[in-house]
N, C-alpha and C positions, 0 to 999 in steps of 0.2 A: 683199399683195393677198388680199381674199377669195376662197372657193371662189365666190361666184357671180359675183364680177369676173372670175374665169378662166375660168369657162363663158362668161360675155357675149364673152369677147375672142375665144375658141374659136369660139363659132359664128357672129359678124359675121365672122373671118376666111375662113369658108365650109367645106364639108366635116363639118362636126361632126355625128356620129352621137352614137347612144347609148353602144354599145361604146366609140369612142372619149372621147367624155366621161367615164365610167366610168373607162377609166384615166389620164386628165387630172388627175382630183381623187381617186383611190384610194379613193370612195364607194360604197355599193351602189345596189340601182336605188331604195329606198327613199329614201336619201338625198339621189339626184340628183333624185327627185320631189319632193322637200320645198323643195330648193335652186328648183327650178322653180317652184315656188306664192311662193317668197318674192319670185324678178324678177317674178313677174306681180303680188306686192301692189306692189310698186316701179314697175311699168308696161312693164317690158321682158318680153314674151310669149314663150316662147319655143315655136315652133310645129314641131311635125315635119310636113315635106314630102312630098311623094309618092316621093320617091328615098330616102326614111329619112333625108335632114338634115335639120339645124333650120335656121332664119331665127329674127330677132327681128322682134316686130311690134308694132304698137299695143296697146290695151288693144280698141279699138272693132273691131280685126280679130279680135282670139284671140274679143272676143265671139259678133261674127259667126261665125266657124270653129265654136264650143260651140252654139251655136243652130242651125247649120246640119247638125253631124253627130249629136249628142243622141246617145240610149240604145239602141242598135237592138235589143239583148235585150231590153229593157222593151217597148217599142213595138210589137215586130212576131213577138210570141207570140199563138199561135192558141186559143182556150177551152182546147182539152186540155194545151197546154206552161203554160197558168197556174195549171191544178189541179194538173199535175204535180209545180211548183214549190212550190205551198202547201203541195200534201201534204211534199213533204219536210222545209219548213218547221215545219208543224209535230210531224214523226216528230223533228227534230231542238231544238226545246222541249220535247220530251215526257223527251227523255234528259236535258236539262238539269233537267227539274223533279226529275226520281226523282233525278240525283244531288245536288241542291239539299235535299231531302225526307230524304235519307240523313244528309248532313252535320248538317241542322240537328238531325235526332233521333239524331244523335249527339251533339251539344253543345249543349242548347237555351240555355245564356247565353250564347253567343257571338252579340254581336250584326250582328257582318258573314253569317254564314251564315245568321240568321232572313235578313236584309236578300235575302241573295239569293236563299234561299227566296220570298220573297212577290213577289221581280221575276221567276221565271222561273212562279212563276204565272200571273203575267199576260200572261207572255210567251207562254205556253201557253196560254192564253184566248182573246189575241189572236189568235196562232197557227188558233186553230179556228174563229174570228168569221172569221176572212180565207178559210179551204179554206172554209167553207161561203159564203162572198158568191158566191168564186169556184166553186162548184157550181152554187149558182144561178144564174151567169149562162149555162148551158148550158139551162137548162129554163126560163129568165127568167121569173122575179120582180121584182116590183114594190117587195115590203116589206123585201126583206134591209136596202137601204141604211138606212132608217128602224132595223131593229133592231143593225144594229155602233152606230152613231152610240148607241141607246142601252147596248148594252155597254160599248161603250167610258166613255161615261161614269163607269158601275158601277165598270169598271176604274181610273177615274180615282179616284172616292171612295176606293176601297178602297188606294190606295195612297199615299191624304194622310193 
């Protein structure tokens, strides 16, 4: 029997938590996550309850459930938690360019480290296209959107 025939039987017999799943199939929590997205391509959802078990459900209820509960980090940050965020986004591009920038001028024919050279470019780009939208929307502007839409382009040429 598969590890996810033994999950399935585990949690329709009721009680199945995480922890005990966990040591059901002697998998990590990555693993049991992965096992989970494979019943849901197969259509058995497996949904955690408000008591911390699972149930299996439909495909049209796990939707509903995703649609219903969404991103609530994403969603329900205020101006200052989004610059927050950018900012560190991109102080954290900026370490990846310099050690992208090292590597590559330490080996310029190695062509994996140009490569990631030029992707944490833009990563860094983007990185700064995004702190500055999300600056402006504290003092709201009008033209930011129109100018990423054309960085991003730029950044798009640039990296065909």
């Amino acid at each position: 029997m598969a590890m996810r025939d033994d999950i399935k039987v585990a949690i329709e017999k009721g009680g199945a938590t995480k922890e005990s799943l966990l040591a059901l199939t002697g998998t990590t929590e990555k693993g049991l996550a992965s096992q989970f997205t494979y019943m849901r391509m197969m259509g058995n959802c497996p949904m955690k309850q408000d008591d911390g078990t699972f149930k299996i459900v439909s495909i049209d209820e796990w939707n509903a459930h995703k649609s219903e509960s969404g991103s609530a980090s994403a969603t329900n940050l205020t101006p200052e938690q989004r610059v927050e965020r950018a900012e560190k986004r991109s102080a954290r591009a900026a370490s990846a360019y310099d050690n992208a920038k090292k590597r590559h001028e330490a080996d310029p024919t190695n062509t994996l480290n140009e490569l990631k050279f030029i992707k944490a470019d833009a990563e860094l780009k983007i990185a700064e296209l995004e702190l500055g939208a999300v600056e402006e929307t504290l003092t709201g502007g009008d033209e930011v959107e129109e100018e990423i839409e054309d960085d991003e382009a730029e950044v798009e040429e640039e990296l065909a």
